[in-house]
C-alpha positions in Angstrom: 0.0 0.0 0.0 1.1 3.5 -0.4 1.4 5.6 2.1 -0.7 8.3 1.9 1.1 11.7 1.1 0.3 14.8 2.9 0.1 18.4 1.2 1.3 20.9 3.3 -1.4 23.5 3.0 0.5 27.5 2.5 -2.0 30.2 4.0 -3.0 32.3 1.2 -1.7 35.8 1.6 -3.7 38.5 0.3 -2.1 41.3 -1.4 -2.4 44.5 0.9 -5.2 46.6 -0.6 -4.2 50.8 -2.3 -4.6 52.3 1.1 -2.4 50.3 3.6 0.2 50.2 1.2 -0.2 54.6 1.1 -1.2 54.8 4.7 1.8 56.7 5.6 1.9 58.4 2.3 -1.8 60.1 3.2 -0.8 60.9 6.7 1.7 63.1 5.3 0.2 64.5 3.1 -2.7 65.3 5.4 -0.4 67.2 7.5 0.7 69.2 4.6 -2.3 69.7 2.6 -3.3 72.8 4.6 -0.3 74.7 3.5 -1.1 73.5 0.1 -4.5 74.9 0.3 -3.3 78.1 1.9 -0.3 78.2 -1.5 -2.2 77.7 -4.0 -5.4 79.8 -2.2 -3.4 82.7 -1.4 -0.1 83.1 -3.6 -0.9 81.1 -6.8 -4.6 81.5 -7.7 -4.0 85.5 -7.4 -1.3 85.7 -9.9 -4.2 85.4 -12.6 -4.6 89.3 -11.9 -1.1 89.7 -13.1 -2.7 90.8 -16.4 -4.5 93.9 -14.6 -0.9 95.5 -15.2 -1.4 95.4 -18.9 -4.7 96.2 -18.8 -7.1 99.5 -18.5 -9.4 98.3 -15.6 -13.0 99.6 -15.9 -16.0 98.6 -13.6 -19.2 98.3 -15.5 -22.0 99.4 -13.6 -24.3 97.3 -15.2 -22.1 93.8 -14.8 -19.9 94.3 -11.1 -18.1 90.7 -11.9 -14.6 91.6 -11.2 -14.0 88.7 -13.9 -16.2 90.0 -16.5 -14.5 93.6 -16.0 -11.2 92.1 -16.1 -12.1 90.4 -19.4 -13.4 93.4 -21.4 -11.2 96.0 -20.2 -8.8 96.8 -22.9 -5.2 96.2 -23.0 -2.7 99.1 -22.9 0.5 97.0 -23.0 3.4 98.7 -20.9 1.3 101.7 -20.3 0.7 101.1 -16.5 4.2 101.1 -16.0 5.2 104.7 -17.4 4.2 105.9 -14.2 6.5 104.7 -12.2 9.0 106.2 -14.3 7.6 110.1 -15.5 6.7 111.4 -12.2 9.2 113.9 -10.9 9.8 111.7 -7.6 10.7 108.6 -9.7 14.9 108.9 -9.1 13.8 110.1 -5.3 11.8 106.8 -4.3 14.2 104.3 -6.3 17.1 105.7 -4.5 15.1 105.6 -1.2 14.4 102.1 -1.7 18.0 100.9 -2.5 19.7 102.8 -0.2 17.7 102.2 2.4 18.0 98.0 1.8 21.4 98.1 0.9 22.0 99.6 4.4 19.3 96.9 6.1 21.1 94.4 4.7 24.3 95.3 5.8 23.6 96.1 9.3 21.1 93.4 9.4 24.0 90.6 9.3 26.8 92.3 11.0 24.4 93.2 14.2 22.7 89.9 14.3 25.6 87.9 14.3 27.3 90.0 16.9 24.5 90.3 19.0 24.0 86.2 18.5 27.7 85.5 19.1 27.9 87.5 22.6 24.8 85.9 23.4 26.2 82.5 23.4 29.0 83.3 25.5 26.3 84.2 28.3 26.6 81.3 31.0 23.4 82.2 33.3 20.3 80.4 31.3 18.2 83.0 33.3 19.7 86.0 31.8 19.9 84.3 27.9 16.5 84.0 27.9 15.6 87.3 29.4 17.7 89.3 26.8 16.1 86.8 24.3 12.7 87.9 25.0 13.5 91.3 25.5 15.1 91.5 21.6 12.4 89.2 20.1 9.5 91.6 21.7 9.5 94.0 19.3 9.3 92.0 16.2 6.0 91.1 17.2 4.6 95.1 17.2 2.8 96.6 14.6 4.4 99.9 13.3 1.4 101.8 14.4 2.3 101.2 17.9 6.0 102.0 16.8 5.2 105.3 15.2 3.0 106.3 17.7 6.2 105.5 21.2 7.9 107.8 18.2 5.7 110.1 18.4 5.0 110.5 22.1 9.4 110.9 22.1 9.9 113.5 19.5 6.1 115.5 19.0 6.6 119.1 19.1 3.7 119.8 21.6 4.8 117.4 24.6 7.1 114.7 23.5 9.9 113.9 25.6 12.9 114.7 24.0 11.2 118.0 22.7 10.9 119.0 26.5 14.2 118.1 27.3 15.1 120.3 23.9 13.4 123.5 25.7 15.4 123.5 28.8 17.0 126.8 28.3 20.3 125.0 29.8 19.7 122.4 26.6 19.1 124.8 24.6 22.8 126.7 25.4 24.5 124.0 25.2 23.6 122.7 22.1 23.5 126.1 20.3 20.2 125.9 19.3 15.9 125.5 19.7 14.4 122.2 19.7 14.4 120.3 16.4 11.0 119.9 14.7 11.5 116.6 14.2 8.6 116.3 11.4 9.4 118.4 9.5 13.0 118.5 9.2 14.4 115.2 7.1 18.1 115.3 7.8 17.9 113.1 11.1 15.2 110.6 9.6 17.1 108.4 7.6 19.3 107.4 10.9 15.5 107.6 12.5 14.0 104.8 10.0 17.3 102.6 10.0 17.5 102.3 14.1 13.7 101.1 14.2 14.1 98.7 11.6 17.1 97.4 13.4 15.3 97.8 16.6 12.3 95.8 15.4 14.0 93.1 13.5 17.4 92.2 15.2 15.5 89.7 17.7 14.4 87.6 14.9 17.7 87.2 13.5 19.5 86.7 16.1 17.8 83.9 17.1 18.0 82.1 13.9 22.0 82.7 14.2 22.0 81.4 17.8 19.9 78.7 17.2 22.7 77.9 14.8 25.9 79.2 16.9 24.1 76.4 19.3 24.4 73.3 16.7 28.1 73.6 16.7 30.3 70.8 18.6 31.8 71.9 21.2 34.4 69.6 21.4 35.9 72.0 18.4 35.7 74.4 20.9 37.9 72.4 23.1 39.9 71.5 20.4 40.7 74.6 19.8 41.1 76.4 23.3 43.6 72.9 23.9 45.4 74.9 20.5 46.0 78.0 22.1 43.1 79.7 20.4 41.6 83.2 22.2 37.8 83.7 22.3 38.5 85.8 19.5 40.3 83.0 17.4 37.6 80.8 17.9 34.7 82.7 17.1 37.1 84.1 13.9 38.0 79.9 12.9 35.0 78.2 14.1 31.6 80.0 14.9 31.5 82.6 11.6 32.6 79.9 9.6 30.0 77.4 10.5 27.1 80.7 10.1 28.4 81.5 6.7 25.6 78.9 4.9 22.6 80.6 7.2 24.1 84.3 6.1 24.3 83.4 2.6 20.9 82.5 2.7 19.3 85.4 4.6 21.6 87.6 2.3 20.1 86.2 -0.6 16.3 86.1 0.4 17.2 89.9 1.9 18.4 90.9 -1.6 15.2 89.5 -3.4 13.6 92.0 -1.6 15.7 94.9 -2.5 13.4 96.6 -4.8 10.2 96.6 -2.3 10.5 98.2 1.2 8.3 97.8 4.8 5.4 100.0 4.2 4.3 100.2 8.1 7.7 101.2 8.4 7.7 104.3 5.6 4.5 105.4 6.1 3.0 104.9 9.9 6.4 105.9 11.3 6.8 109.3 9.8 3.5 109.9 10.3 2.9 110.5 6.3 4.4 114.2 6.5 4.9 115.2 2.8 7.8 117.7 4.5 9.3 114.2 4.9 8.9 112.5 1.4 12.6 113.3 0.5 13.6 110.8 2.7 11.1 108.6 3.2 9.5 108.2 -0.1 9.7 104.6 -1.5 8.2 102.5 -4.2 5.6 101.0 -2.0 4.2 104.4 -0.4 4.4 106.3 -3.9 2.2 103.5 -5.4 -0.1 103.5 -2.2 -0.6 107.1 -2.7 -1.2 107.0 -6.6 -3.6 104.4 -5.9 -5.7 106.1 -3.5 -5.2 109.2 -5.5 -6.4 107.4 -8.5 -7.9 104.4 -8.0 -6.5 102.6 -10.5 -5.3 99.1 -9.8 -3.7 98.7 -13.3 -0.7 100.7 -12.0 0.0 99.6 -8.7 -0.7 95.9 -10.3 2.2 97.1 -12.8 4.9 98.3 -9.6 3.9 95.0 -8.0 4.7 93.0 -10.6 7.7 94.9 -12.1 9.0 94.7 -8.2 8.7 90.7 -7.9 10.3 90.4 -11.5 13.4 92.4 -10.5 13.4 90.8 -7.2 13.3 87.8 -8.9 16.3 88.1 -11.2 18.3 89.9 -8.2 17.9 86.5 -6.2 19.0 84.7 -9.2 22.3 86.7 -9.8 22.9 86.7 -5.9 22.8 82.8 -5.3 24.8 82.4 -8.8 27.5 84.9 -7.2 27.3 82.8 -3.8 27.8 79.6 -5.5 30.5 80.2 -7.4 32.3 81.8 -3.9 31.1 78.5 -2.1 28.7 76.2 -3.7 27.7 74.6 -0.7 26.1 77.9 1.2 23.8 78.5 -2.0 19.9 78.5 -2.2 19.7 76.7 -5.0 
């Protein structure tokens, strides 16, 4: 007889179904799909009204529908941006605007990364975090709060340097009245770059010691064991491990060179035309046109002529970064 063979039975294994083998793939993108949302929402779904700058935007009575006025408006080509150009302020406010970021962006490392590098030598946790807070404060004001602690400092009627100015003992030893602060634009360029500073140093700092604070310390060591000073150190092994996050900053900074803080323009000089010398920039030029005019074909124009110089300026800064040290580029 034979003997009797036995199959050894496999247990069938089912394939795993679409969503198990995704299941982390959809928690993820879950997670992100609100930024998404807010992207395309917010920054790409408006660029549609890029072709209001080459358009003569009329409103039809009879048909409100932004979209139908957009449609039969007629085009005008490069008309919207002539008047950037033929006012007589035109060479004022580009100048303002450079000048003004060149300096921002040069004070806005070197302070920073001072600030960030003393910081770090701080030993009491207590008083790190209390000069932490007390720099990152003001980044979180609006600059209608700055303008008006301005203006309760330097107003004419009862600020508080103005009083001090009227002390006849002041008064002799400075050799002259009280400065009318709004109306005289030789101090307010040193004015506007001390509260941008003051309002935006905080933030940066802590990016740089948030990365001053990644560093080994056992180079450090290494490097006191050397002979190194403080100096040395922060000279052979703190700036150079920063230089990827300044080249960065630098180059999102200088993307924004042609555009300028418009609280910061206008709410902190308190919109004094006696003032516009100094203090007249792209953004508060086209602000004013606007509401002078109320036509959003022009200030669509600046907007769009600033993001497409801002654009090639970032390009041209991270090609000049990468060929000085390709690993600190953006891109």
């Amino acid at each position: 007889m034979a003997a009797k063979t036995t199959e050894r039975l496999e247990p069938r294994t089912t394939s795993p179904s679409w969503f198990e083998k995704n299941k982390k793939t959809l928690v993820l993108l879950t997670m992100v799909a609100p930024v998404a949302i807010w992207l395309l929402l917010l920054r790409y779904l408006p660029m549609g009204g890029i072709v209001l700058a080459f358009k003569n935007y009329k409103v039809n009575p009879r048909n409100p529908s932004f979209i139908s006025n957009l449609i039969n408006s007629k085009w005008v080509g490069f008309k919207n941006f002539e008047f950037l150009f033929k006012t007589d302020s035109a060479w004022v406010m580009i100048r303002n605007t450079l000048a003004y970021n060149i300096v921002f962006i040069i004070l806005g490392v070197i302070i920073p990364v001072a600030f960030a590098i003393m910081m770090n030598e701080i030993t009491r946790k207590f008083f790190k975090k209390a000069y932490q807070t007390m720099m990152f404060f003001p980044y979180f004001l609006s600059w209608v709060v700055v303008s008006y602690f301005l203006n309760a400092a330097v107003s004419n009627k009862n600020g508080i340097i103005a009083d001090i100015e009227q002390n006849p003992a002041m008064q002799e030893a400075a050799g002259h009245a009280r400065t009318s602060w709004y109306t005289t634009p030789g101090p307010w360029p040193f004015i506007l770059t001390f509260a941008n500073l003051w309002k935006n140093v905080g933030y940066s700092t802590v990016l740089y010691l948030a990365a001053i604070t990644g560093i080994d310390t056992n180079q450090y060591e290494a490097a006191a064991i050397d002979g190194a000073t403080k100096w040395q150190q922060v000279l052979h092994v703190t700036i150079p491990h920063l230089r990827t996050m300044i080249a960065i900053l630098f180059i999102m900074n200088v993307g924004k060179i042609f555009a300028s803080d418009f609280g910061l323009f206008y709410n902190v000089p308190m919109q004094n035309g006696a003032l516009f010398s100094v203090t007249q920039t792209i953004d508060t030029y086209v602000y004013r046109a606007y509401m002078a005019t109320g036509d959003p074909g022009q200030s669509s124009a600046a907007g769009l002529l600033q993001n497409v110089l801002g654009f090639v300026c970032i390009l041209t800064a991270n090609g000049i970064v990468k060929k000085i040290d390709s690993e600190s580029s953006l891109f």
